[in-house]
FIZALUM-72529 format. One record per residue: y, z, x of N, C-alpha, C in turn; residue number from 1. Coordinates in steps of 0.05 Angstrom, whole numbers, padded with zeros to 5 digits. Each point is the difference from the previous one (the first is absolute). Layout:
[[Y Z X] [Y Z X] [Y Z X] NUM]
...
***
This chain:
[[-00195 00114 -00162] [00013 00002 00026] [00029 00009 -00003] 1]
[[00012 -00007 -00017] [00028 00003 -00007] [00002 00042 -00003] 2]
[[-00020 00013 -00012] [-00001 00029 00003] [-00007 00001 00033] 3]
[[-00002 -00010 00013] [-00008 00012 00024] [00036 -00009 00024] 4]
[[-00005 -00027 -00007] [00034 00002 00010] [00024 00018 -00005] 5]
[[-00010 00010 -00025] [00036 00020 -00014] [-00011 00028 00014] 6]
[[-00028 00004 00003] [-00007 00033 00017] [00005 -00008 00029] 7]
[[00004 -00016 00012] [00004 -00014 00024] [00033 00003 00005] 8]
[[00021 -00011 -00016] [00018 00004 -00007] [00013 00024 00001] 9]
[[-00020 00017 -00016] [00011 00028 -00003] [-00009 00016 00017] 10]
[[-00008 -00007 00019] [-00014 00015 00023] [-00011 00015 -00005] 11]
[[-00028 -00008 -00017] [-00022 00009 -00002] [-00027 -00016 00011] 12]
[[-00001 00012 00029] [-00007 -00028 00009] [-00031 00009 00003] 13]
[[-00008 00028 00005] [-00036 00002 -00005] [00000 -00009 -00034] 14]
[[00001 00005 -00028] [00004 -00014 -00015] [-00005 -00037 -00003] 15]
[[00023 -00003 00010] [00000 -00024 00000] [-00028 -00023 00017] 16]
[[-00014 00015 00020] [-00017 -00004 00019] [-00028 00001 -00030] 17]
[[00005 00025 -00013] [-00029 -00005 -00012] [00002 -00014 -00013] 18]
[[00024 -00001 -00020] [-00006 -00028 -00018] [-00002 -00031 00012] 19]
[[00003 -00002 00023] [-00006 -00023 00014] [-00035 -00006 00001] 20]
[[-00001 00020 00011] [-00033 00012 00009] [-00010 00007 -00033] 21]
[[00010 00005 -00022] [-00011 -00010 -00025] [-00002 -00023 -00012] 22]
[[00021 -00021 00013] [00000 -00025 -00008] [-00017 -00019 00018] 23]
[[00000 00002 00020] [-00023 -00016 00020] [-00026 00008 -00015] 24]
[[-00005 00020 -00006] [-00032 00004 -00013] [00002 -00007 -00021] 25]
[[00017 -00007 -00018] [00001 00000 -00025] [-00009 -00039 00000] 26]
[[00014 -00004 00021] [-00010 -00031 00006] [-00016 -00010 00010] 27]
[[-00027 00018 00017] [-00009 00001 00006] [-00029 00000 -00016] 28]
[[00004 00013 -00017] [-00016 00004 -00025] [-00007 -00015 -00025] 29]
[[00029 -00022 -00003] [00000 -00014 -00021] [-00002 -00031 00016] 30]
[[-00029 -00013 -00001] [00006 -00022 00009] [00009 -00019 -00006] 31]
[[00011 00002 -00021] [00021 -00022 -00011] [00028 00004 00004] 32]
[[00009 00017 00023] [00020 00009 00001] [00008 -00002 00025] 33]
[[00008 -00022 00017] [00008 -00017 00026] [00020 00006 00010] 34]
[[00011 00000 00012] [00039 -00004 00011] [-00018 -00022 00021] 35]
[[00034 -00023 -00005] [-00001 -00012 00017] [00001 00010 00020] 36]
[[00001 -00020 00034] [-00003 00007 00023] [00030 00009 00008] 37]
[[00024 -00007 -00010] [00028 00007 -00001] [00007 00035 -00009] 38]
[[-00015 00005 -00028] [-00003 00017 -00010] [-00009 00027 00012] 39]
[[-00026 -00012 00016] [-00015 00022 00012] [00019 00005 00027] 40]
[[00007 -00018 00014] [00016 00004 00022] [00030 00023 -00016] 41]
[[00007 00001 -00011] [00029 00013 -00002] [-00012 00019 -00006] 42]
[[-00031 00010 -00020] [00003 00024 -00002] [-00013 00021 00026] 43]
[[-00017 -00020 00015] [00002 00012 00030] [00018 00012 00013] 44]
[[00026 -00023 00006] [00027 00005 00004] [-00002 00033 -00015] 45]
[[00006 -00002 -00020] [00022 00026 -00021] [-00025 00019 00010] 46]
[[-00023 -00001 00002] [-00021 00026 00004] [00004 00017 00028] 47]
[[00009 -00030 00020] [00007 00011 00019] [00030 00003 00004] 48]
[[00020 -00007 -00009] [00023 00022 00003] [-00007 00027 -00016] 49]
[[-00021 00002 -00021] [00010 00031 -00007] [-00014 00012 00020] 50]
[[-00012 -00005 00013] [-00020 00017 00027] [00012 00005 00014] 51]
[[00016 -00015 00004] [00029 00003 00016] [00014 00025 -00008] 52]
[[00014 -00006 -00019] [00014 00025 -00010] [-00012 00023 00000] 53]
[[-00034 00003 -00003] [-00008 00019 00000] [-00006 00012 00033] 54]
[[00016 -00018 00018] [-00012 00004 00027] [-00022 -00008 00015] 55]
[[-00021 00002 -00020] [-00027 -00019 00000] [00003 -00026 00025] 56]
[[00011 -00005 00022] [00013 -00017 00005] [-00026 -00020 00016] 57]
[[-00020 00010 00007] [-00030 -00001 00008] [-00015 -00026 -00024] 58]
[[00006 00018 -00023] [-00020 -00002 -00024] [00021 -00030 -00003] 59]
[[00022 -00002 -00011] [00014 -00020 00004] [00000 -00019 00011] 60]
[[-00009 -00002 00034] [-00010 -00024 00023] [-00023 -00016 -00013] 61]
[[-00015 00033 -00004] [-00030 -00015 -00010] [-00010 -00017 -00025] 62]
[[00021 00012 -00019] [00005 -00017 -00035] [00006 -00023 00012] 63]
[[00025 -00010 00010] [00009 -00025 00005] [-00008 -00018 00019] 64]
[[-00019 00017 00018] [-00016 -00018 00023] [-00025 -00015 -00005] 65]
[[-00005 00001 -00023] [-00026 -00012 -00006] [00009 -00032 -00001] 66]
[[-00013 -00007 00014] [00001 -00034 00001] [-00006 -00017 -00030] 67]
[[00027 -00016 00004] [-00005 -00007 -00030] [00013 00005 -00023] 68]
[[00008 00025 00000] [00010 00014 -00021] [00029 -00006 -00005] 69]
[[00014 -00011 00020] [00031 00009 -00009] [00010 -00037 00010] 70]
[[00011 -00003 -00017] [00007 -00027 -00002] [00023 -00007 00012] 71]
[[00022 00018 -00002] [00024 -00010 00009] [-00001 00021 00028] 72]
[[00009 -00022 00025] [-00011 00013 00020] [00027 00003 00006] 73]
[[00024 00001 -00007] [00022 00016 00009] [00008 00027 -00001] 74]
[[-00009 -00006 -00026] [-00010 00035 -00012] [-00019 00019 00017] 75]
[[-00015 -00006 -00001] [-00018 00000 00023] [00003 00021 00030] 76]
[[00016 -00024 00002] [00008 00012 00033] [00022 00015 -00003] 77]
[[00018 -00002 -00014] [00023 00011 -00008] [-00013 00043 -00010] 78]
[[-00011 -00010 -00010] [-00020 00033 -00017] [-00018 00010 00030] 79]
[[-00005 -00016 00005] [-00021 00015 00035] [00025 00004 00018] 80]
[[00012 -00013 00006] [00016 00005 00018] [00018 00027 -00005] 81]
[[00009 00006 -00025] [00007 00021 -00009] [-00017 00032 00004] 82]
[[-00027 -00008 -00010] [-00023 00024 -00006] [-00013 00003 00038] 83]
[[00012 -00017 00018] [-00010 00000 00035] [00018 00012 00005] 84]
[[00025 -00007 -00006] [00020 00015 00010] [00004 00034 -00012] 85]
[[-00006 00010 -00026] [-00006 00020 -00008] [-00022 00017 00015] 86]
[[-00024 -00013 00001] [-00010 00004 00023] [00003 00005 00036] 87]
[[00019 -00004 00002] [00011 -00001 00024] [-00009 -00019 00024] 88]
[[-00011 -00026 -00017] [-00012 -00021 00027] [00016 -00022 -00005] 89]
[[00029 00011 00013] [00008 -00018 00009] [-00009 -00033 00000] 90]
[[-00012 00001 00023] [-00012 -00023 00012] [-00017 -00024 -00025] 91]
[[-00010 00016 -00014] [-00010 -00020 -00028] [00011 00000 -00022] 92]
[[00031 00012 -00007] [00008 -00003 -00017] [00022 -00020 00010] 93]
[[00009 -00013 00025] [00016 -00011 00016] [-00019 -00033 00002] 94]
[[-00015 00004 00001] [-00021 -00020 -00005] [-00004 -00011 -00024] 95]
[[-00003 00016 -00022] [-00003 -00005 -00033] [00028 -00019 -00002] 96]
[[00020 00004 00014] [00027 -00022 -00004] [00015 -00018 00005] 97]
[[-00017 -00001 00022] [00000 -00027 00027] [-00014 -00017 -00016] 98]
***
């Protein structure tokens, strides 16, 4: 993960998206190979800000909306409220902060 943060960093952010999307399968594959429930939440988080950056701002709602997935719910609303308002809906990104 640490190579996918520094292409992230360097604003290489399709890059940085596959090695994410290399590392979810790579975990996916090895069943001895878990992230905690903390773990899995941040790299949700980080998958969906690079979707972000990539504009992806759709694909981003939908990464982080899966129920369950994202643990720290400040983050949360704080990251939707951002990617609604990029979106231009007002109204539910005004909501994400209430």
């Amino acid at each position: 993960m640490s190579y996918a943060i520094a292409t992230y960093l360097s604003k290489q952010h399709a890059k940085a998206l596959d090695i994410i999307g290399r590392f979810e399968n790579m975990i996916k594959a090895d069943k001895k190979m878990k992230l905690k429930k903390y773990e899995r939440s941040e790299l949700v988080l980080f998958k969906a800000r690079v979707l972000e950056e990539l504009g992806e701002y759709q694909k981003a709602i939908d990464t982080i909306s899966k129920k369950g997935e994202v643990v720290n719910q400040l983050a949360l609303n704080e990251q939707l409220a951002r990617l609604y308002r990029a979106l231009g809906d007002k109204d539910k990104a005004i909501e994400r902060l209430e």
